[in-house]
C-alpha positions, 0 to 999 in steps of 0.5 A: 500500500502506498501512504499519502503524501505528506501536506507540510507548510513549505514555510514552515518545514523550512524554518523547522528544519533550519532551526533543527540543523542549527541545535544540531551542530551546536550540540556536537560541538558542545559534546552535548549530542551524546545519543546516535538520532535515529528516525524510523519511519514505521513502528516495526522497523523503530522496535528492532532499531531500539532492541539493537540500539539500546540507550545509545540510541533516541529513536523517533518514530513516525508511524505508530498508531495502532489504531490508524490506517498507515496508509492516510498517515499525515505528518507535521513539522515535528517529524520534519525537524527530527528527520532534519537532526537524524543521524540515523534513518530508517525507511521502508521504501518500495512506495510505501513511505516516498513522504520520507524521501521528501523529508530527507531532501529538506536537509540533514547533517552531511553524515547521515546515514539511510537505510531504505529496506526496498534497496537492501532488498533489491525491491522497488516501487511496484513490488510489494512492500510489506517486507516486515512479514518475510522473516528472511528479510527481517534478519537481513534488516537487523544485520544490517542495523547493527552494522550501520549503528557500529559503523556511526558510534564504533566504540559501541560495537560490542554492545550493539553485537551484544543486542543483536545476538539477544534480539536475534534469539528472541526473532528465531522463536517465531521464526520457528513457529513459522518453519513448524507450520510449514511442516505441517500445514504445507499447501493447505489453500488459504485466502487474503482480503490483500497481499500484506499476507503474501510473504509469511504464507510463502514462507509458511508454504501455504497456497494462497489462493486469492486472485491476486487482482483482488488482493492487489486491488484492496491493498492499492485503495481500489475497488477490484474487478468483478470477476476476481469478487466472484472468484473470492467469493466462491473459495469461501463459499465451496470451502476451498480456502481453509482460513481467511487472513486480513488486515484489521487496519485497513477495514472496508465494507468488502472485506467486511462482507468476506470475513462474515462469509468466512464466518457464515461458512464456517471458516476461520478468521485471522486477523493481522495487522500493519502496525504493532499491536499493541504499540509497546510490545516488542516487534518479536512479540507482536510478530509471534502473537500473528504467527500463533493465532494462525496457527491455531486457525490451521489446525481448527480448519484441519479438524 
């Protein structure tokens, strides 16, 4: 899904930014700036930053509502002046967050390092940016913080090593969780309102066997065709999907309709999420809590 872009008064990001860079520089020169600035631009990229960073880090977070859609986020000049004094950024990309992008173009120290996850992935605009649900990706993105907090503050190495191999620990729990689904559960045809789901029911090895017109359609803010309804429709109603998946942040009256067909034939129902949930948990529990309830979904179908 692509976010809006952000509406700033061009005045007043200016002068923000202007006056940020300013206390910026004064603050390194007076060895006052003792903590790496780092900007996340989503909730769930913020959590293995801060788990990673520690209290060497003061993270800014953007996007980290649980209880708005990401994809209307609007932004102020507060989230222009933190971009503006970042040392550190980290963007989804893909599309996904392009307000950043902006953002950063306003201006920053000549230092400052980004970590736009769609590049280290090799992905781009137009492919499908929920990154965060392919646990592949997720340890690439952690290593990749961890060498990028080392590289900006290198005598803390050590403890940003030290972080990383707990985190890691603690992600290879759910990851497991995910791998014994795979065991067990491979193939089982399942559905999707949209395609946020696409990465962990590839990695779980589950069909989906949602038109991909439809979910792609839901994901974009569109309606989608005809035919691809239809089709929907009947995989829920001939039982062909054994679970049905969506996205409780991005709720429309379709996919309402879906999930009570679901329901009315008795299918079961998952529901996930595109931002932490709730906002004070750790991205590793969140992530394992989803993982579990399906789960617990494909084994009431199986019965």
């Amino acid at each position: 899904m692509k976010l809006k872009t952000l509406a700033i008064g061009a005045a007043v990001v200016i002068a923000g930014v202007l006056f940020a860079i300013a206390w910026h520089n004064t603050s390194l020169t007076s060895n006052a700036h003792t903590k790496i600035n780092v900007v996340a631009g989503e909730h769930f990229w913020g959590s293995l930053v801060s788990q990673i960073g520690g209290s060497h880090i003061s993270l800014t977070t953007v996007i980290s509502d649980p209880n708005a859609d990401p994809h209307e986020q609007s932004a102020s000049s507060t989230n222009a002046r933190a971009f503006a004094v970042a040392d550190y950024v980290v963007l989804n990309g893909a599309g996904y967050d392009s307000w950043g992008d902006k953002l950063l173009a306003s201006g920053g120290p000549s230092d400052r390092r980004v970590l736009t996850v769609a590049k280290l992935l090799g992905k781009k605009q137009g492919d499908n940016p929920h990154f965060w649900y392919n646990p592949a990706y997720v340890n690439r993105v952690v290593m990749q913080i961890a060498a990028d907090l080392t590289s900006i503050a290198p005598k803390q190495g050590p403890y940003f090593k030290a972080n990383t191999q707990k985190l890691q620990a603690q992600l290879a729990v759910y990851q497991q969780q995910i791998t014994d689904i795979a065991a067990r559960y491979a193939g089982t045809p399942v559905a999707a309102t949209e395609d946020i789901f696409t990465y962990l029911a590839t990695a779980a090895h589950l069909n989906l066997i949602s038109p991909a017109s439809f979910t792609e359609a839901v994901a974009e803010g569109n309606d989608p065709p005809a035919k691809s309804v239809t089709e929907f429709q009947n995989q829920i109603t001939s039982g062909s999907a054994k679970v049905l998946v969506y996205n409780k942040q991005t709720v429309t009256p379709l996919t309402t309709n879906m999930q009570h067909l679901a329901a009315a034939n008795h299918i079961p129902v998952v529901a996930i999420s595109e931002t932490i949930q709730p906002p004070n948990a750790p991205f590793q529990t969140w992530m394992g809590t989803q993982v579990a309830n399906l789960k617990a979904a494909l084994e009431h179908a199986k019965q």
